[in-house]
PyMOL Python script that loads the backbone (N, CA, C, O; Angstrom):
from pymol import cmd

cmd.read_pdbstr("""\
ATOM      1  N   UNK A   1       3.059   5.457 -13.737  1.00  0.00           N
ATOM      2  CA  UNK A   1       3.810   6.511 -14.350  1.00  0.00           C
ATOM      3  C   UNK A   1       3.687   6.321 -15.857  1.00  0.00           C
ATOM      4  O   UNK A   1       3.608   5.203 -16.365  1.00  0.00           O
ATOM      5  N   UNK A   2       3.672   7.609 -16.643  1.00  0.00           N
ATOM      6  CA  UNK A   2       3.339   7.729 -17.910  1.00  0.00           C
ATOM      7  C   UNK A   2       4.326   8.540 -18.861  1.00  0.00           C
ATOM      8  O   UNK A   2       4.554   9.749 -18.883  1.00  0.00           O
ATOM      9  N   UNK A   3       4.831   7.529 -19.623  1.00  0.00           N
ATOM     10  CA  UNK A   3       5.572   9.236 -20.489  1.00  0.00           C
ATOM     11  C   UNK A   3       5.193   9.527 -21.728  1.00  0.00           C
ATOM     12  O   UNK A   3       5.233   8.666 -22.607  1.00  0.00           O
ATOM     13  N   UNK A   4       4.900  10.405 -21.892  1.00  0.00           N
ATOM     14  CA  UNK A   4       4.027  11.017 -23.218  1.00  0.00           C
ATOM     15  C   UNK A   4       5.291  11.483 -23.972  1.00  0.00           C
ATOM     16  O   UNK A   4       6.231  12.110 -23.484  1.00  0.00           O
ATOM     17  N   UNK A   5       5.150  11.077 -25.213  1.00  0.00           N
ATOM     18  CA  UNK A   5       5.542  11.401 -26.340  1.00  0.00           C
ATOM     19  C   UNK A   5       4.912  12.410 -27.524  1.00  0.00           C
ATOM     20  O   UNK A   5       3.799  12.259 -28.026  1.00  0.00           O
ATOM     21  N   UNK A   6       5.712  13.300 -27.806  1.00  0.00           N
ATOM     22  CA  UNK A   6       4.891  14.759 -28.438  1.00  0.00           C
ATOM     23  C   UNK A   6       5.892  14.561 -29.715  1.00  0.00           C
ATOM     24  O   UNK A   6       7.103  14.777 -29.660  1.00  0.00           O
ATOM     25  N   UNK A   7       5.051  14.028 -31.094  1.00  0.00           N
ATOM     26  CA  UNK A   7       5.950  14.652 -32.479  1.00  0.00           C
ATOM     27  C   UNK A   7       5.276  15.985 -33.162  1.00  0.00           C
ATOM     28  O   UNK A   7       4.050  16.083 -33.109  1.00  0.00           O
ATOM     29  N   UNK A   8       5.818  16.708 -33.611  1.00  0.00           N
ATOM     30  CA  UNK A   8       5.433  17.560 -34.592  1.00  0.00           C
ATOM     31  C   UNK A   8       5.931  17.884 -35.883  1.00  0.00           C
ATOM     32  O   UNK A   8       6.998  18.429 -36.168  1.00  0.00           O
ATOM     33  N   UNK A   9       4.963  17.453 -36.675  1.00  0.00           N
ATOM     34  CA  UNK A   9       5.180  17.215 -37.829  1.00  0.00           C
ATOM     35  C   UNK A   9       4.945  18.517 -38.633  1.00  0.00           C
ATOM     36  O   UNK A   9       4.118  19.424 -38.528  1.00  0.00           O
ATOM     37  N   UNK A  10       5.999  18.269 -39.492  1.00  0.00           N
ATOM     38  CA  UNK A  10       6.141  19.719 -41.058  1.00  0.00           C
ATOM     39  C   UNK A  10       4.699  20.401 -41.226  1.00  0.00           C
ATOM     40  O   UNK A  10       4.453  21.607 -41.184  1.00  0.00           O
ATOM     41  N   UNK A  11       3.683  19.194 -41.453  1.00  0.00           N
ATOM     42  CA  UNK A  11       2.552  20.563 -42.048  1.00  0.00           C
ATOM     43  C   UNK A  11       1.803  20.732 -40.387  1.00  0.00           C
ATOM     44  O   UNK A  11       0.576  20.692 -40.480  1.00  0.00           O
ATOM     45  N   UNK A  12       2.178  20.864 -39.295  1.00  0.00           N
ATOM     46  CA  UNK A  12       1.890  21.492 -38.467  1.00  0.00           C
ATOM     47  C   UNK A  12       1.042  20.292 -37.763  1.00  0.00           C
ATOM     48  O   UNK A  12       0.148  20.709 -37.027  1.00  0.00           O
ATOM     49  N   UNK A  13       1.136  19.187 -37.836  1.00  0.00           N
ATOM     50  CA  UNK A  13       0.808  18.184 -36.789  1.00  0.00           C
ATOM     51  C   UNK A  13       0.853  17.854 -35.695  1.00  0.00           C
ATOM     52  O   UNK A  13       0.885  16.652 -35.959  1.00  0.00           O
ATOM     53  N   UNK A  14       0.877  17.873 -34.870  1.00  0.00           N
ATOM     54  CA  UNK A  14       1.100  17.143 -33.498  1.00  0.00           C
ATOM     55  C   UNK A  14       0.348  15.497 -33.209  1.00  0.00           C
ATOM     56  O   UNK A  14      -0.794  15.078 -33.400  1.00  0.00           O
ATOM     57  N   UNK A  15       1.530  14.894 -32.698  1.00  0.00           N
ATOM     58  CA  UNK A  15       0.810  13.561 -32.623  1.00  0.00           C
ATOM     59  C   UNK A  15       1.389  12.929 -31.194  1.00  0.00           C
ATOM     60  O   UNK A  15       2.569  12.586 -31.118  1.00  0.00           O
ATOM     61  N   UNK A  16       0.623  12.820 -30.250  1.00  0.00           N
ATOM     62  CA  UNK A  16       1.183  12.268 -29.106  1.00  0.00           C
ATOM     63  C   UNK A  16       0.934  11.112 -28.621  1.00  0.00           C
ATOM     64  O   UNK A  16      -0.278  10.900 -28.557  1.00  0.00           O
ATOM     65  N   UNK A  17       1.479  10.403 -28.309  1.00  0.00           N
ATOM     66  CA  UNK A  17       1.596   9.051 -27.674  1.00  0.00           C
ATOM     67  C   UNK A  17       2.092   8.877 -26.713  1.00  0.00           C
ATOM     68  O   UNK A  17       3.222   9.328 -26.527  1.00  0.00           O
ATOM     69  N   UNK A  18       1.124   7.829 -25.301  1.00  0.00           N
ATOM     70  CA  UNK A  18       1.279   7.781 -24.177  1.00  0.00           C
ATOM     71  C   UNK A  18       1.606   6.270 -24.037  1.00  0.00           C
ATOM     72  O   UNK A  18       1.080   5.327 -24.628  1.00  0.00           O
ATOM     73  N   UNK A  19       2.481   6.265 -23.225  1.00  0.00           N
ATOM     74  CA  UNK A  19       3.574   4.755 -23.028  1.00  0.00           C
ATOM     75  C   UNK A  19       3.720   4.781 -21.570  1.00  0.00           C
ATOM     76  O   UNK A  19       4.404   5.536 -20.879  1.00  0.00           O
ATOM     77  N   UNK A  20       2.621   3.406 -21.089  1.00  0.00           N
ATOM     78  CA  UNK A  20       2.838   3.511 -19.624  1.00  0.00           C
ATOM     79  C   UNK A  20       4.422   2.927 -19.540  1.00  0.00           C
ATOM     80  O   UNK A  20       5.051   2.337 -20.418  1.00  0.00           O
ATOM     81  N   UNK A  21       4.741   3.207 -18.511  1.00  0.00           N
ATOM     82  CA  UNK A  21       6.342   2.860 -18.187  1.00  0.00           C
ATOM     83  C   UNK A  21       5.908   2.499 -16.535  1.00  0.00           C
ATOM     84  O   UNK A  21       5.483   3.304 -15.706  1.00  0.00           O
ATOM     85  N   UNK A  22       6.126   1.228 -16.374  1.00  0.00           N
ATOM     86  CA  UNK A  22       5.993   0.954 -14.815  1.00  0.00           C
ATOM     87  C   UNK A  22       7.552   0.881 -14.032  1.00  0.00           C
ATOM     88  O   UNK A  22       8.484   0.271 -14.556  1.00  0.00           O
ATOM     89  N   UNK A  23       7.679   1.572 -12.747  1.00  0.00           N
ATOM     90  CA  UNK A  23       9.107   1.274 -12.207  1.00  0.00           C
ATOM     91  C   UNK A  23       8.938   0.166 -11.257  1.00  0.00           C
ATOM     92  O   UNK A  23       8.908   0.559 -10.090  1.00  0.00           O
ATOM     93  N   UNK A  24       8.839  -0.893 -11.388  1.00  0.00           N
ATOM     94  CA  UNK A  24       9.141  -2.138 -10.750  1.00  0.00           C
ATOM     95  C   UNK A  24      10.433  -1.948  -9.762  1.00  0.00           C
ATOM     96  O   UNK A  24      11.473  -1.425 -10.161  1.00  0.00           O
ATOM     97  N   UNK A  25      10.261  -2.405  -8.499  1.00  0.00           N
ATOM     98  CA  UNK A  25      11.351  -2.147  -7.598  1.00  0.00           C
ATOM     99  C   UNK A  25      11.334  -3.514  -6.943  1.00  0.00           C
ATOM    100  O   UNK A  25      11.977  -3.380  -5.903  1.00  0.00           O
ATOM    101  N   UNK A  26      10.937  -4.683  -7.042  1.00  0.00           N
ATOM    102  CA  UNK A  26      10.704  -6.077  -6.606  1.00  0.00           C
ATOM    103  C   UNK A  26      12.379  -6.392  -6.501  1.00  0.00           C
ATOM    104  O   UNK A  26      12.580  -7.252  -5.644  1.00  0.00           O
ATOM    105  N   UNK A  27      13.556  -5.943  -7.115  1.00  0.00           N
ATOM    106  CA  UNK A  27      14.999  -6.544  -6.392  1.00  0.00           C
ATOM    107  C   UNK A  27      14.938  -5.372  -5.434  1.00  0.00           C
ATOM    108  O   UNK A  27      14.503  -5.859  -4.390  1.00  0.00           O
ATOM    109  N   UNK A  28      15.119  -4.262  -5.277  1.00  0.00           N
ATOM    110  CA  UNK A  28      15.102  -3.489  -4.122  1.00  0.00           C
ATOM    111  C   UNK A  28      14.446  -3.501  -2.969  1.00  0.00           C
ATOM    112  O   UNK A  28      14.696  -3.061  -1.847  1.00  0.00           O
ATOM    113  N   UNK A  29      12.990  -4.458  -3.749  1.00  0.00           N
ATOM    114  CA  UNK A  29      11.957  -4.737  -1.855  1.00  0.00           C
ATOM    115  C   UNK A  29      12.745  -6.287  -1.323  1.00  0.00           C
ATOM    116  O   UNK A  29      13.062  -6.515  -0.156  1.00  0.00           O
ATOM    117  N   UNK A  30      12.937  -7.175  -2.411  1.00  0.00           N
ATOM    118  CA  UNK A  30      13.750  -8.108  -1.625  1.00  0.00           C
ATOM    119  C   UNK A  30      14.898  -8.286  -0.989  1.00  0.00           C
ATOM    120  O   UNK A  30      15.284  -9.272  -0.361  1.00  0.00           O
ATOM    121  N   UNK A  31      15.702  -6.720  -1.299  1.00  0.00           N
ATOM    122  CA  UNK A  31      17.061  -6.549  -1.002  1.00  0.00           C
ATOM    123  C   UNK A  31      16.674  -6.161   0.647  1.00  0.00           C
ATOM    124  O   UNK A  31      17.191  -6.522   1.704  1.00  0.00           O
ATOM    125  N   UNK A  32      15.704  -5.400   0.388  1.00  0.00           N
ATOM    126  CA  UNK A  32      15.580  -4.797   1.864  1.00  0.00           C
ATOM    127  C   UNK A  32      15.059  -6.008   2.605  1.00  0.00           C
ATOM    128  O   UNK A  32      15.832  -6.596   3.361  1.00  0.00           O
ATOM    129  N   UNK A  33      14.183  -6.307   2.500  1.00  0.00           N
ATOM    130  CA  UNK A  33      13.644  -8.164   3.472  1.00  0.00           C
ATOM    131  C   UNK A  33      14.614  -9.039   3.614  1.00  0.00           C
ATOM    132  O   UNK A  33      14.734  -9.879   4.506  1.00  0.00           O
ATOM    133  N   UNK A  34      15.428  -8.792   2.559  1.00  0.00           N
ATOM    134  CA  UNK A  34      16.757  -9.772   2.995  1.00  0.00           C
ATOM    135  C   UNK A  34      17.483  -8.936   4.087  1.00  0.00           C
ATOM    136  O   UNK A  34      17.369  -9.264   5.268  1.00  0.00           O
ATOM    137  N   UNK A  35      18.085  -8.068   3.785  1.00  0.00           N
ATOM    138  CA  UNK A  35      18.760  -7.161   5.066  1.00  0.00           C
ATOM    139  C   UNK A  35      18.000  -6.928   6.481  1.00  0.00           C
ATOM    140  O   UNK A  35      18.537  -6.700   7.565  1.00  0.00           O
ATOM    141  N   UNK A  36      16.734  -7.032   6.222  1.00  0.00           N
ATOM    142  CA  UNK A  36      15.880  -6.895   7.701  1.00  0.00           C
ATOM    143  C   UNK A  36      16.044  -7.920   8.675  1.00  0.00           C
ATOM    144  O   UNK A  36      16.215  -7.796   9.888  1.00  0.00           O
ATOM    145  N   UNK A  37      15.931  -9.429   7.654  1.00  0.00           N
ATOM    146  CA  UNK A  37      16.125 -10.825   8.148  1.00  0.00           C
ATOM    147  C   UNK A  37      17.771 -10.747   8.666  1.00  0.00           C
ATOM    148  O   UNK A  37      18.120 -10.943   9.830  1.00  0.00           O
ATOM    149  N   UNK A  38      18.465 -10.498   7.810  1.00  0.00           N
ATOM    150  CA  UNK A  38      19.841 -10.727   8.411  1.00  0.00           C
ATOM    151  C   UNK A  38      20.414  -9.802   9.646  1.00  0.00           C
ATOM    152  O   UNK A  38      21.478 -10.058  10.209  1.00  0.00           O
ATOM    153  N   UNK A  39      19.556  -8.677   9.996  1.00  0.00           N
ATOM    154  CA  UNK A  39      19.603  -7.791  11.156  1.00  0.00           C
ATOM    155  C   UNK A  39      19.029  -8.408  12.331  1.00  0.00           C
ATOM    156  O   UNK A  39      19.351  -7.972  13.436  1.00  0.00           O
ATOM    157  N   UNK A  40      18.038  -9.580  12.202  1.00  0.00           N
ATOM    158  CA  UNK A  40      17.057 -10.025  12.818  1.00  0.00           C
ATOM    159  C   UNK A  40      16.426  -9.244  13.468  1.00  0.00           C
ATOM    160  O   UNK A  40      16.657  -8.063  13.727  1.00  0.00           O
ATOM    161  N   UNK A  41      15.385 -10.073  13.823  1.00  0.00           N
ATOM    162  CA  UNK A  41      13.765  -9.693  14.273  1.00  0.00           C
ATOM    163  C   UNK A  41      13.238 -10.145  15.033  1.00  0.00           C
ATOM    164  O   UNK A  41      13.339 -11.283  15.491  1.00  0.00           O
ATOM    165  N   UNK A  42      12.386  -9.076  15.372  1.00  0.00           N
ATOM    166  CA  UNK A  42      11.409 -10.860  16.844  1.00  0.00           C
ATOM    167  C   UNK A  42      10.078 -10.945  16.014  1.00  0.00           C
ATOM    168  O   UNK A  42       9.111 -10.802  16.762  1.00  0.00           O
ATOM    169  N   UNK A  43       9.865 -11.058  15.215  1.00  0.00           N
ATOM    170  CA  UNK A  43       8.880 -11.751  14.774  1.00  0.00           C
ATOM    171  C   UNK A  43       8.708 -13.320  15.765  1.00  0.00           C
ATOM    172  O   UNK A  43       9.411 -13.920  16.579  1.00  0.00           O
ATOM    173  N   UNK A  44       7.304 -13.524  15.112  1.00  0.00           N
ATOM    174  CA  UNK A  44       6.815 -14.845  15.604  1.00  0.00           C
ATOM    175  C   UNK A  44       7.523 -15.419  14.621  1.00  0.00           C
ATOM    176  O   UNK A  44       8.009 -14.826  13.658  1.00  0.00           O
ATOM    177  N   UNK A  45       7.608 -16.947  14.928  1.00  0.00           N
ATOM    178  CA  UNK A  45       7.810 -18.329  14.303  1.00  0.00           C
ATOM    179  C   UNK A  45       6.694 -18.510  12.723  1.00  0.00           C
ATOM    180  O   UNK A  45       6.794 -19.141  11.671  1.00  0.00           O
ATOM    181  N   UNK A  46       5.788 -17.674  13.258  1.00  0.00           N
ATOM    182  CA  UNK A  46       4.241 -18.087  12.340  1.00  0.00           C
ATOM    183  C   UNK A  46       4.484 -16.631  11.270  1.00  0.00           C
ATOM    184  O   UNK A  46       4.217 -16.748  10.074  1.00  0.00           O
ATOM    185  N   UNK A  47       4.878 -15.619  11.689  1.00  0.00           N
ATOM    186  CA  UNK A  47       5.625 -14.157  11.022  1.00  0.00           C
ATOM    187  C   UNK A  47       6.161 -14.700  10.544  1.00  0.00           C
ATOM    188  O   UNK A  47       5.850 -14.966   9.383  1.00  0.00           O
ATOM    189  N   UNK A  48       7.494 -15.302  11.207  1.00  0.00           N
ATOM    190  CA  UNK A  48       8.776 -15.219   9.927  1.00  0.00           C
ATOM    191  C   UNK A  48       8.612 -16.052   8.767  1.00  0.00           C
ATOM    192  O   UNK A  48       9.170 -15.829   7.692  1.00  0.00           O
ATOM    193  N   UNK A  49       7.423 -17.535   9.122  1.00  0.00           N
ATOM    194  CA  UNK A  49       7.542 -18.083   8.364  1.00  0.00           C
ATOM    195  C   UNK A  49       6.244 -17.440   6.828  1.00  0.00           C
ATOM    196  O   UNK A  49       6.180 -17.795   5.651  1.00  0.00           O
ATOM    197  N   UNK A  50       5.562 -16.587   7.492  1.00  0.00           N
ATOM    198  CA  UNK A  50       5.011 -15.961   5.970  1.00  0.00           C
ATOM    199  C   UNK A  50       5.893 -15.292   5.281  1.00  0.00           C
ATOM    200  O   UNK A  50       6.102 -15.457   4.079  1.00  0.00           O
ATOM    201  N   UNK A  51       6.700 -14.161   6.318  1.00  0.00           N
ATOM    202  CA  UNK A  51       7.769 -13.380   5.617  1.00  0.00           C
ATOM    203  C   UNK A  51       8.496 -14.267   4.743  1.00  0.00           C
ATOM    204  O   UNK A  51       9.141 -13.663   3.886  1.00  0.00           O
ATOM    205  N   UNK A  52       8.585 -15.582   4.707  1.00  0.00           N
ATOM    206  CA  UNK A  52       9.690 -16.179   4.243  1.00  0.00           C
ATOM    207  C   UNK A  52       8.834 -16.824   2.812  1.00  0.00           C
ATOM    208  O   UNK A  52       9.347 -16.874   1.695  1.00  0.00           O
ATOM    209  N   UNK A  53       7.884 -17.138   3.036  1.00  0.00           N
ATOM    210  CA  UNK A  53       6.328 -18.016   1.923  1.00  0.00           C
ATOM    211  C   UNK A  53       6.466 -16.730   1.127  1.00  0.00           C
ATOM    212  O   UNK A  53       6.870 -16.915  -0.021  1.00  0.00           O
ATOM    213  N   UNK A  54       6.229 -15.488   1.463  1.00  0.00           N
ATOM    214  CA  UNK A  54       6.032 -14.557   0.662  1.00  0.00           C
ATOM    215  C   UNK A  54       7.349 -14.095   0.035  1.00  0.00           C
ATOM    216  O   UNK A  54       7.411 -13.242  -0.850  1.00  0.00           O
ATOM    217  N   UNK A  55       8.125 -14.567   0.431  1.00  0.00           N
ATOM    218  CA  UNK A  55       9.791 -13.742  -0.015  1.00  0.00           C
ATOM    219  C   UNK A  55      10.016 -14.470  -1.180  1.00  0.00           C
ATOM    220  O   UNK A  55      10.279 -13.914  -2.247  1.00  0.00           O
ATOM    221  N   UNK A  56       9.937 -15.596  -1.057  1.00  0.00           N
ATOM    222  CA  UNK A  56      10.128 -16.661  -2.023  1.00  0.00           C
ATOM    223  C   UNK A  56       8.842 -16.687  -3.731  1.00  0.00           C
ATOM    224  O   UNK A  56       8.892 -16.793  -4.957  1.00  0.00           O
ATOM    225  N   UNK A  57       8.031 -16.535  -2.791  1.00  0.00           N
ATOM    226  CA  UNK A  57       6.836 -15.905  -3.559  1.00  0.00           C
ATOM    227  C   UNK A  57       6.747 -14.633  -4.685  1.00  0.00           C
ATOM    228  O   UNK A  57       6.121 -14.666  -5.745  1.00  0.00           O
ATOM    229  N   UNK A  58       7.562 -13.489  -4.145  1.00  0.00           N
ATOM    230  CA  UNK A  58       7.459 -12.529  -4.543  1.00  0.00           C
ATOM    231  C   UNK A  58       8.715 -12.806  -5.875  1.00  0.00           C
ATOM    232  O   UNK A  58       8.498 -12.600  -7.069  1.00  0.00           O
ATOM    233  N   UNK A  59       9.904 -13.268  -5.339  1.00  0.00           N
ATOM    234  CA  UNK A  59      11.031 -13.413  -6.231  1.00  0.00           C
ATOM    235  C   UNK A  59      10.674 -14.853  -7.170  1.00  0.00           C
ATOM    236  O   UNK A  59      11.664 -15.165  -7.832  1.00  0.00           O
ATOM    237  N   UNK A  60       9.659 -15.664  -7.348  1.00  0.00           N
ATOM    238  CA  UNK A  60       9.265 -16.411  -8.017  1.00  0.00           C
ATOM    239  C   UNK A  60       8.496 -15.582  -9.332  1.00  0.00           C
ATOM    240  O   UNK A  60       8.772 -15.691 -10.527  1.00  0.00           O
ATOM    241  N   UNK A  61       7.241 -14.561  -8.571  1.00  0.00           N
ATOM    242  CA  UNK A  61       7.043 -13.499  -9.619  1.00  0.00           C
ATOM    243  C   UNK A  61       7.922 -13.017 -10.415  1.00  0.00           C
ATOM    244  O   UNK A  61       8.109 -13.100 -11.629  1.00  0.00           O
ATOM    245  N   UNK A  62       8.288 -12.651  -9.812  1.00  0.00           N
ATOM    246  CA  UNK A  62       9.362 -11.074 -10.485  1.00  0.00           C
ATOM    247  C   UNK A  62      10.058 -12.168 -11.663  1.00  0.00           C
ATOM    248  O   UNK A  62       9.842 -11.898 -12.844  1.00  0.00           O
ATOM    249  N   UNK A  63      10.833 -13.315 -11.354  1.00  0.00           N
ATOM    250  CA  UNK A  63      11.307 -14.280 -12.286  1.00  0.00           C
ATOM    251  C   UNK A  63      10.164 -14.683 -13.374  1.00  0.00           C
ATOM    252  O   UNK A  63      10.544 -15.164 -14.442  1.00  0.00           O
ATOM    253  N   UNK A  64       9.216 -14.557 -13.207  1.00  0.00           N
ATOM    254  CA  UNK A  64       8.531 -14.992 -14.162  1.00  0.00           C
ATOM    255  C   UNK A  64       7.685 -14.158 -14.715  1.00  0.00           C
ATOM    256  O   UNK A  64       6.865 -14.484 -15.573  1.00  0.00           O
ATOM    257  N   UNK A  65       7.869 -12.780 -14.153  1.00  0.00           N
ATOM    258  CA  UNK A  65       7.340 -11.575 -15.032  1.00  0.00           C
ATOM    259  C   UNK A  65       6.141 -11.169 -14.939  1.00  0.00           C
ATOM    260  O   UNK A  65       5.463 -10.612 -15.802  1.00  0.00           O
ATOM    261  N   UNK A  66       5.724 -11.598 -13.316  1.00  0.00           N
ATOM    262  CA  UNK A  66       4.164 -11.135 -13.207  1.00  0.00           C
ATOM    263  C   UNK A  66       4.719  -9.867 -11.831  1.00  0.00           C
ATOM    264  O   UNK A  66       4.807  -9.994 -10.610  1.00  0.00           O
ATOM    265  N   UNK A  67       4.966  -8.834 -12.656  1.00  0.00           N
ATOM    266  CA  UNK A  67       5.837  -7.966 -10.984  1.00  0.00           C
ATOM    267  C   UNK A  67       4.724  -7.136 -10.437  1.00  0.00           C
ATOM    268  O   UNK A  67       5.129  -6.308  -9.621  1.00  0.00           O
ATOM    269  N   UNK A  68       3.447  -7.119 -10.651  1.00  0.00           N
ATOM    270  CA  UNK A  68       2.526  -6.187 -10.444  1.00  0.00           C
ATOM    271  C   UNK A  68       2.038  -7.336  -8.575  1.00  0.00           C
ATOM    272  O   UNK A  68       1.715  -6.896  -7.472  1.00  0.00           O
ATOM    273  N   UNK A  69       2.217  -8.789  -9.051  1.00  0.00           N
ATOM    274  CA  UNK A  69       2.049  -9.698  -8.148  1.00  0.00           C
ATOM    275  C   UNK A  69       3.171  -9.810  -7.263  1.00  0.00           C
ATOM    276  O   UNK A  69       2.979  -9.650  -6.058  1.00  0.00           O
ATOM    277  N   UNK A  70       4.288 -10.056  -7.691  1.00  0.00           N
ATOM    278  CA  UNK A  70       5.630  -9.523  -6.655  1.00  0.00           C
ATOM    279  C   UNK A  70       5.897  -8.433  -6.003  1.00  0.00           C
ATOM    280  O   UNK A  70       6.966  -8.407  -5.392  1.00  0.00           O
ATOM    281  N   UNK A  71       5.255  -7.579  -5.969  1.00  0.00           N
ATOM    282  CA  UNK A  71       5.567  -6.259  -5.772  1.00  0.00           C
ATOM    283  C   UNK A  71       4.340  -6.327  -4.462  1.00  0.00           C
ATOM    284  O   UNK A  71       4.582  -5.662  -3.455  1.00  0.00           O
ATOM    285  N   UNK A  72       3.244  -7.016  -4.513  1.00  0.00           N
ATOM    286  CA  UNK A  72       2.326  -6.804  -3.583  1.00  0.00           C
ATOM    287  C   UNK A  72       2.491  -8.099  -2.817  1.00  0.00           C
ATOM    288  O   UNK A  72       1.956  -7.927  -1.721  1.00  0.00           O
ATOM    289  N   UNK A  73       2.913  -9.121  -2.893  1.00  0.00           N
ATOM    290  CA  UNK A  73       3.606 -10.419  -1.878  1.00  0.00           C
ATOM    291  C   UNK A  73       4.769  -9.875  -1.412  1.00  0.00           C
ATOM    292  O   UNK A  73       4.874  -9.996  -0.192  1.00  0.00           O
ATOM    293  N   UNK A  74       5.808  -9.242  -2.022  1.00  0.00           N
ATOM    294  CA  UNK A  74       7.513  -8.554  -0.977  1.00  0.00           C
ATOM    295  C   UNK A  74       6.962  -7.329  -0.509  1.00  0.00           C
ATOM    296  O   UNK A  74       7.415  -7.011   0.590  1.00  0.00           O
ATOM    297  N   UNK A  75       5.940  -6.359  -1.098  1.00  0.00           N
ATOM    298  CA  UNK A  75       4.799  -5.681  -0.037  1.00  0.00           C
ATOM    299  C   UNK A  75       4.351  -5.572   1.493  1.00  0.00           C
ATOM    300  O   UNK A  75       4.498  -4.756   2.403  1.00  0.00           O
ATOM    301  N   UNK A  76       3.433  -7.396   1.229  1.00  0.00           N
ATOM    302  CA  UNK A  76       2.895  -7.740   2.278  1.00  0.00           C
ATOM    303  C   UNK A  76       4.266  -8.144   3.747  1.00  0.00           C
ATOM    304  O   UNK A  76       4.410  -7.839   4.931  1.00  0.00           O
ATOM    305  N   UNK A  77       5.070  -9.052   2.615  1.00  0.00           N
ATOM    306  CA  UNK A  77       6.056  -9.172   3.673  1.00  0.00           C
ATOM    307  C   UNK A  77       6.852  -8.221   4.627  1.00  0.00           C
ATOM    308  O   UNK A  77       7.016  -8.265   5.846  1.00  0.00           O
ATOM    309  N   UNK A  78       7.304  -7.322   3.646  1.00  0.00           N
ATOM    310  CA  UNK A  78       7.903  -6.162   4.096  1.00  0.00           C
ATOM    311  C   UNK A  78       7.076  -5.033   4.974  1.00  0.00           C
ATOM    312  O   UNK A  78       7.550  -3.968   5.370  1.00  0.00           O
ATOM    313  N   UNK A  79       5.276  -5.673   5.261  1.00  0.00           N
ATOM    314  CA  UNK A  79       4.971  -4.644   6.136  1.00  0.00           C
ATOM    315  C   UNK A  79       5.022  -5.685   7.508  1.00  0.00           C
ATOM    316  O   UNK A  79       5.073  -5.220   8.647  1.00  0.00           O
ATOM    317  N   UNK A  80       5.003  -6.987   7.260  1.00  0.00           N
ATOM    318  CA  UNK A  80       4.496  -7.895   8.396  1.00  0.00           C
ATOM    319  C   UNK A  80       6.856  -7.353   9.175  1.00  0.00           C
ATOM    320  O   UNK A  80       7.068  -7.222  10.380  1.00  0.00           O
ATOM    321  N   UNK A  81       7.603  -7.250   8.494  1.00  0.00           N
ATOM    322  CA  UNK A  81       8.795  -6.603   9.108  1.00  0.00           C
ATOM    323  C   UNK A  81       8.964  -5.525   9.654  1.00  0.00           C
ATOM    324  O   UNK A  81      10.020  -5.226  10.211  1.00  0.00           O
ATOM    325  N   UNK A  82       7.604  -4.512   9.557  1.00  0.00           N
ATOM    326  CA  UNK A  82       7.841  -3.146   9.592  1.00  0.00           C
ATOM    327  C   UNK A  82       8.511  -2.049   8.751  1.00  0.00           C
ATOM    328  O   UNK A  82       8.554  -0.851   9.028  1.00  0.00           O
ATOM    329  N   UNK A  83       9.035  -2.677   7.655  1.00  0.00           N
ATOM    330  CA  UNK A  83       9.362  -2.080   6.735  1.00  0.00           C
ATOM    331  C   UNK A  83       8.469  -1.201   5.929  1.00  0.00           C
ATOM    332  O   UNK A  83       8.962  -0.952   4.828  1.00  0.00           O
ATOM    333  N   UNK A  84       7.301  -0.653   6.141  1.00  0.00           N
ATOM    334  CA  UNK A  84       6.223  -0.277   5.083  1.00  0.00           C
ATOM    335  C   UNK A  84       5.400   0.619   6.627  1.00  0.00           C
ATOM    336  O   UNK A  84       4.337   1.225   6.495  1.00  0.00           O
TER     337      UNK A  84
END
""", "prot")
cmd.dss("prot")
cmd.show_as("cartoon", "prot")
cmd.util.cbc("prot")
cmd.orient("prot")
């Protein structure tokens, strides 16, 4: 997502500038993997335990500001739940 910025200036300028703006949703995908887990699941033993490598994973990103990488580890998890 992009939001463009439009000035127009006195002697008849226009000057626009484009500012990516990313919406990061990495607490909202872990909110939901957390609520899926606490509903439980039948996942496998070998499932839950990626869901869980990746949960931890994803909120390690997001803490450290790589969310393009969190966003695709609470992703992966959240499809191995059916969530996706």
């Amino acid at each position: 997502m992009k939001k463009i910025f439009t000035f127009f200036l006195a002697a008849g300028l226009v000057i626009v500038l484009a500012s990516p703006v990313y919406a990061y949703h990495c607490p909202a995908d872990m909110h939901a993997i957390d609520a899926a887990l606490a509903a439980g699941t039948q996942l496998s033993a070998a499932d839950m335990d990626k869901v869980m490598e990746l949960r931890v994973e994803g909120e390690a990103l997001h803490k450290s500001g790589d969310h393009g990488a969190s966003v695709k580890a609470l992703g992966e998890a959240m499809m191995l739940l059916g969530l996706k």
